[in-house]
N, C-alpha and C positions, 0 to 999 in steps of 0.2 A: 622617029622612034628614039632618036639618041636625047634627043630633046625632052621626051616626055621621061626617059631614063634618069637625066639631070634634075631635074625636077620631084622626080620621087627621091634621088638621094640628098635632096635639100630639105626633104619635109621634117627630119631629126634634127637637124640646124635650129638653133635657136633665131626667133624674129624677134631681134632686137629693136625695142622701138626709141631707145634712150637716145638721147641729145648727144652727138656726135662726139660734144666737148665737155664731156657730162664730169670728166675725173676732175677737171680744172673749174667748173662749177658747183660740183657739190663740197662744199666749205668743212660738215661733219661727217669726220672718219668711218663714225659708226654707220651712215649713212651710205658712203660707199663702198663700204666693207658687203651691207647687206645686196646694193648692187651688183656687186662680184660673184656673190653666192649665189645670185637668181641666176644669171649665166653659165654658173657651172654645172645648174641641174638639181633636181630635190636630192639633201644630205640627208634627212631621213624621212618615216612619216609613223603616221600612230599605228601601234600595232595591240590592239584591242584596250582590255579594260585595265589599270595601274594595278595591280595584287598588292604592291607594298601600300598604296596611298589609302586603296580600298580597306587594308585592313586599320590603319592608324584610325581610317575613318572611323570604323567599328569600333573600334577602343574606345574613343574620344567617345564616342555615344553611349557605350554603355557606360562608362567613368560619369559623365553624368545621368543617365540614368540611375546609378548607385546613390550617387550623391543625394538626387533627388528621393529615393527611397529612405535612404537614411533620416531626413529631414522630416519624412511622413513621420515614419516611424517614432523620431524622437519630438516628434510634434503629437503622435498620439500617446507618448509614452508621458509627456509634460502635463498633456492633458487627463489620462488618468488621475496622476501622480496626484493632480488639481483638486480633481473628484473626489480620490481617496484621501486627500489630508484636510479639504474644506469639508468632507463628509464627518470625518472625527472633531473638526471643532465644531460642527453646528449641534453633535449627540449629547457634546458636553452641555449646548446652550441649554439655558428651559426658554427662549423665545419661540414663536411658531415657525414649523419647520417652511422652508421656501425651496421653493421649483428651481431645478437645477438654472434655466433660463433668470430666474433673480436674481440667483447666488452668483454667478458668473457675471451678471452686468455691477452688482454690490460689487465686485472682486475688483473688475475691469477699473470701475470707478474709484477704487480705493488704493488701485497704484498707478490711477493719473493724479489722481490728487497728491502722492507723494513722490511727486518726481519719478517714479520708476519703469526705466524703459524698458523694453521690451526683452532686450538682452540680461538687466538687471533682473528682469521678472525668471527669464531663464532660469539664472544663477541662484534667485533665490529656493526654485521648485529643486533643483539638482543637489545644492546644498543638501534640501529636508531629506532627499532620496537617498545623498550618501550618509547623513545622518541616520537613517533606516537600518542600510546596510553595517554600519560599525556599533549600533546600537543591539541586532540579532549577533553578531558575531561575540559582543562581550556578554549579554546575556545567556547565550548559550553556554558559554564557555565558564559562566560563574554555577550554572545547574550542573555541569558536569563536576567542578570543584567542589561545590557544596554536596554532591552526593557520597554517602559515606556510613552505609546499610551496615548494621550491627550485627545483626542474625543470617540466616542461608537461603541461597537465592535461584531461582531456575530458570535457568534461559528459555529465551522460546523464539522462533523464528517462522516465515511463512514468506513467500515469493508470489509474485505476479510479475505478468509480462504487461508492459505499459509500454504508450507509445513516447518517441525522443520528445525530448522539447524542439527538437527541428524540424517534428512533424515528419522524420525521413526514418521511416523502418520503426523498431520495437526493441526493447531493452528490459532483461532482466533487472527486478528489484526486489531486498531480500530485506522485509521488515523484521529488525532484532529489536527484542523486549527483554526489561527482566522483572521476578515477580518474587515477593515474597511474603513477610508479614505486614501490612497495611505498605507493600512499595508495588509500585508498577512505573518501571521509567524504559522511554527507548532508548536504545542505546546508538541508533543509526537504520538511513534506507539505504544500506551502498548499490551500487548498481554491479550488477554483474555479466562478464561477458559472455555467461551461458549460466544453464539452472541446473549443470552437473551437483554432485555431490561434494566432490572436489572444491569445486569453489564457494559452493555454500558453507561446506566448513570451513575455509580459509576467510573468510569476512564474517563469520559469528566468530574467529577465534580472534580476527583485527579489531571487530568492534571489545570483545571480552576487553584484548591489552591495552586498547585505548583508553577507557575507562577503568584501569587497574585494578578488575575482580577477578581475579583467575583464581583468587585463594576461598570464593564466597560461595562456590555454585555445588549444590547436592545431586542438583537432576537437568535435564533437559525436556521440552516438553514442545511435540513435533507433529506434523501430521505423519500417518505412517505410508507415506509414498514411497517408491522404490526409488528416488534419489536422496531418503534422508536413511532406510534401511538395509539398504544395499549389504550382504555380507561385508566386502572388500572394498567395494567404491561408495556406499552411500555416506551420507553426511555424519550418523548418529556415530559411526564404527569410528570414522577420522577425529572427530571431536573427542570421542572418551579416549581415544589413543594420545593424543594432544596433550590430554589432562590429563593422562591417567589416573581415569574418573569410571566408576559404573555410574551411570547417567539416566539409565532410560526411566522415564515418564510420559510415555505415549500421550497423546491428545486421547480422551475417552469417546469426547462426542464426534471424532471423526471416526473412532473404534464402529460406533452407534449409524453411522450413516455408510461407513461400507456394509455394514449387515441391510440394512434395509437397500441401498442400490441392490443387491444380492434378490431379495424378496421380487425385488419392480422386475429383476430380468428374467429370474425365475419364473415366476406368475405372467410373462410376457406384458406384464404391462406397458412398460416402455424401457427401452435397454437408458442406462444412462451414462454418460462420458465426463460430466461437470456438476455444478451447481446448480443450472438451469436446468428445470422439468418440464417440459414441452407441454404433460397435458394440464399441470398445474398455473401455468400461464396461460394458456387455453382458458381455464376454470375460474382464474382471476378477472382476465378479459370480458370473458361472458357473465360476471356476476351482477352489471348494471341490470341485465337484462331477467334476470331470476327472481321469479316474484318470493321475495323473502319470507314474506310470511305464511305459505304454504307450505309446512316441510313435516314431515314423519319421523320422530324419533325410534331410537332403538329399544328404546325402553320394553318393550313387549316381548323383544327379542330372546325365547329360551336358549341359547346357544352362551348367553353375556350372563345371566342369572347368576352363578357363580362367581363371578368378580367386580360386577358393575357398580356395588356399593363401597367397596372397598375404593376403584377405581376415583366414582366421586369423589370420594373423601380426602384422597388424596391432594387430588387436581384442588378442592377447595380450600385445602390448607395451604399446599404451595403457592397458591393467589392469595393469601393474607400476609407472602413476605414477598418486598419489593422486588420485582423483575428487572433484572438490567437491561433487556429488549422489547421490545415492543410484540414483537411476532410470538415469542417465546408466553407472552400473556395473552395472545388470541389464541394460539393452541389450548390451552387452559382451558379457556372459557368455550369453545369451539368443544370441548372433551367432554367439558359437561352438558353443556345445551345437546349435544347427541349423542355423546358416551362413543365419538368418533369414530359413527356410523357403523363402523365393526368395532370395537374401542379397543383401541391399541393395546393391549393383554398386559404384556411385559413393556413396552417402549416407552411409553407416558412416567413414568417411576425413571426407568434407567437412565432416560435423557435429562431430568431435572435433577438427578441426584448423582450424575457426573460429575460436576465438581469436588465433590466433596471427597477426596482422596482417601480419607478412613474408611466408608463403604466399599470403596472401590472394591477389596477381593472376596465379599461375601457379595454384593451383589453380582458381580460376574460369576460366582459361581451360583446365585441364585439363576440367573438367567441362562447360565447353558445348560440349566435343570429344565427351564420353561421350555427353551426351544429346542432340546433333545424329546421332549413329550407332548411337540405341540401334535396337534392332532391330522393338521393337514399335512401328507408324507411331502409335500413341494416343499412349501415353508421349511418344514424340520428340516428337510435336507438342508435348503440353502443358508438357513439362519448357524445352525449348525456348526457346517464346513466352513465357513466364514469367519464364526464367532473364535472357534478351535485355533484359528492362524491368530489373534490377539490376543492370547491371554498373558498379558505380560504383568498383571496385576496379580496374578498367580504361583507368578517366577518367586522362587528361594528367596529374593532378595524384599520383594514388594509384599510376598503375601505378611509381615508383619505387620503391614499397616491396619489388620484386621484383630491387633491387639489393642487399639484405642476406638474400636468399634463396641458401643455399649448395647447392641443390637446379636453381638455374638455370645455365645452362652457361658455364664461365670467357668463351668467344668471343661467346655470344647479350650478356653484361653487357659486356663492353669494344665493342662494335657498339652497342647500347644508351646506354653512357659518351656515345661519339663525338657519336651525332647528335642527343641531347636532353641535351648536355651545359650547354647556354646557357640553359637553362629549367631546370637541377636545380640541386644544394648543389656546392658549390667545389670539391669532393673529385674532384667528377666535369666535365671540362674537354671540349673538341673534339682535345686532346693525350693525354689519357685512354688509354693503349694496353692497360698491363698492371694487369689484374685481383687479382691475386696479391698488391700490393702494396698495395690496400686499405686492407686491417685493419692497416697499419704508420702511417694516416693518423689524426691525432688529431680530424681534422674526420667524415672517415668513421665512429670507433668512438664520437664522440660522437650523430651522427645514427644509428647502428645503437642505441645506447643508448633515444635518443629512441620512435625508430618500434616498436622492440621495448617499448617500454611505454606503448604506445597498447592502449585496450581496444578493442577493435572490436566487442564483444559485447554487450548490453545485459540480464545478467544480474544486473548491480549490481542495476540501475531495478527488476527481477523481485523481488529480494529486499527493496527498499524500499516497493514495495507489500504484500509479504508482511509486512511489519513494522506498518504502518500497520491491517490489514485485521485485524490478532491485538489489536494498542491499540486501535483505534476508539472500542469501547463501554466501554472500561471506565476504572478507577483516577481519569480527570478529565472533565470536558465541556465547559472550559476551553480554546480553540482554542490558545492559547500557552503553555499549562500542557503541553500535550499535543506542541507543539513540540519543550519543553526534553525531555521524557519520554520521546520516540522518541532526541533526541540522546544522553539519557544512555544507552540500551540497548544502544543499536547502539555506543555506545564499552566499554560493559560484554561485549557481543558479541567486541569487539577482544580485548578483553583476559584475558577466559576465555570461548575458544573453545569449548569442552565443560566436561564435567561430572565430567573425571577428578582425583585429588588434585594428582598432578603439576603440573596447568596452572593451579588454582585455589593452591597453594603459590607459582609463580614468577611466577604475576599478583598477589595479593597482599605478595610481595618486594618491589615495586618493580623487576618487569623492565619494560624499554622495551617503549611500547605502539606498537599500528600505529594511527598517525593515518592 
């Protein structure tokens, strides 16, 4: 027993198998150093996975990872760059156009042939790209120096929510125009960090001072949403405070489309929340499918008897003067080929003859004449109720624009003269008799000048979102690169309106452009 005892208390003993004379034998230190340590037993051992090494690890990968993205990136950004400046020199050529795959090996071979490496080829695409950039930054910035409008001017403004250029969430943008007699310029797409009121009037008042018109503007012309009418908070209130300014020139034709949304929800047709009409893109969708040439007009319709000639005649005269949309001349034509199935009674007139700011307050009160007696009590009501919350072409201020309306009656405008003569322009007195003699007053045909080029529409602010909405994601990411790059377009837009020879010859002559 004692024996097998000895025996187990030697089993923890090290069994040294080294050479007796092993310290006077092993010559390097290091060598017997490591000797010594095996004898005294493991100093440590692994205790799982390294956290610090693991993580350097991770760095170091994604660090190239980056690098390598970067590289794509500025490899497909070269490669555009390629695209889009050999695309401008070949527009210019008259030689026959070639397949990107020609143009590219032409290219390839035309800077082995001049010594150009691959890095020089770099240098030269990056050159034209910073070339780009400082070339929109002085061009924009000479459109804002050159502009320097004589007469009086109305801003106009309109937001959309658009996505980042990061691709990461949504961002308000507030397209600011301004409009007057033959001008339409943008003034800016700032972005905004919300679509209050608040801040829409604080960037239409930055864009105003940047461009130094604070001393030009008569009116403002807005959709009437509750962040631009707001008693207290909305945009229109901030702004004429700002300026202390009366300003208002409401948008007419979004006047015109809250009354009709009004009619759709009324009549249950479809409630609606936006722009988009559910059943009307339903009805666009299925029109492949609609055999066109079977259709029933209203023509026979007794109920239309009463206005349907008129109505034509209308729709056919406003189609012999140039439409600036497209949709706006199928409605037309759509009004007449069916007399717009029920035909739009009062709508078809109001809507084309929105612009025109002289009509404005004999047609609106023509119109809450229609639809306070329309016939059906739904409509009436809702067209109505609706109509009544806009009459702002009506207000003390506005209704004189119905003195340069030659559609109002000589006696109603010299009555009108007389009793608001003390509150209007000089032209029009409490001695005020004859009407007739007017347009022989140089104060009279300068204010018919004026008011007749007021926009009252806010079709500009439509098209400057439309503008912003086509640039957003692409060419920069560059908030102010992106500035000068809407300005230069929308003056490139000035200037060759279309795509015909004609116009692209005498915009690049040197004809007068429309700032």
């Amino acid at each position: 027993m004692e024996n097998e005892k000895n025996f187990c208390d030697q089993l923890d003993l090290l069994f040294d198998v080294a050479h007796q004379e092993a310290q006077s034998l092993i010559a390097v230190a290091e060598d017997w150093e490591f000797l010594v340590a095996q004898r005294e037993g493991r100093r440590g051992y692994m205790a799982g996975i390294d956290r610090d090494a693991e993580r350097k690890k991770e760095m170091s990968n994604k660090k190239e990872q980056d690098i390598k993205k970067r590289k794509e990136r500025s490899d497909r950004e070269v490669a555009a760059l390629l695209e889009k400046e050999t695309c401008e020199l070949s527009c210019e050529s008259s030689t026959p156009e070639q397949s990107d795959e020609e143009y590219n090996h032409d290219v390839a071979a035309a800077l082995d042939r001049t010594k150009v490496s691959d890095r020089e080829a770099v240098y030269l695409l990056a050159s034209a790209a910073h070339a780009r950039i400082e070339h929109r930054e002085s061009e924009a910035n000479s459109i804002q120096n050159a502009f320097s409008p004589n007469g009086q001017l109305v801003i106009h403004w309109d937001g959309k929510l658009l996505p980042r250029v990061t691709n990461q969430g949504k961002v308000d943008r507030l397209a600011v125009i301004v409009t007057g007699h033959n001008v339409e310029q943008l003034l800016g797409v700032p972005k905004l960090v919300s679509g209050t009121g608040e801040r829409q009037a604080s960037a239409v008042i930055t864009c105003i001072d940047n461009w130094k018109l604070r001393d030009n503007f008569v009116g403002m012309c807005f959709d009437t949403t509750v962040s631009n009418t707001g008693r207290h908070t909305g945009a229109c209130h901030l702004i004429e405070e700002r300026l202390s300014k009366d300003l208002h020139l409401p948008c007419r034709h979004h006047i015109l489309e809250i009354v009709v949304e009004k009619v759709f929800t009324a009549m249950k047709i479809e409630a609606s929340s936006g722009p988009d009409i559910a059943i009307f893109k339903r009805f666009r969708d299925f029109w492949q499918d609609i055999d066109q040439t079977n259709f029933d007009t209203a023509s026979d319709e007794v109920a239309i008897t009463s206005f349907k000639e008129r109505v034509i005649r209308f729709a056919e005269t406003t189609l012999a003067i140039s439409q600036p949309r497209d949709d706006y001349e199928e409605l037309l034509e759509l009004t007449i080929i069916f007399l717009g199935g029920s035909p739009p009674k009062v709508y078809v007139e109001a809507w084309f003859q929105a612009p025109f700011s002289v009509y404005a307050p004999a047609n609106d009160l023509h119109l809450l004449g229609q639809w306070t007696s329309y016939k059906n009590p739904t409509i009436c009501q809702a067209t109505s109720v609706a109509f009544r919350r806009h009459l702002w072409y009506l207000s003390e201020l506005l209704v004189y624009f119905a003195f340069f309306d030659e559609r109002v009656g000589l006696e109603e405008r010299e009555r009108d003269g007389a009793e608001h003569g003390h509150n209007s322009w000089s032209y029009a007195t409490p001695n005020t008799s004859n009407v007739e003699t007017w347009k022989e007053n140089d104060d009279y045909q300068e204010a018919f000048r004026i008011v007749q080029g007021l926009k009252v529409v806010n079709d500009c602010a439509e098209r400057g979102v439309k503008l912003i909405q086509e640039y957003n994601s692409i060419l920069t990411n560059y908030d102010q690169q992106k500035q000068y790059l809407l300005q230069l377009v929308q003056q490139h837009c000035h200037v060759l309106s279309d795509s015909k020879k004609t116009t692209a010859v005498s915009g690049l002559t040197g004809q007068p452009k429309l700032m």
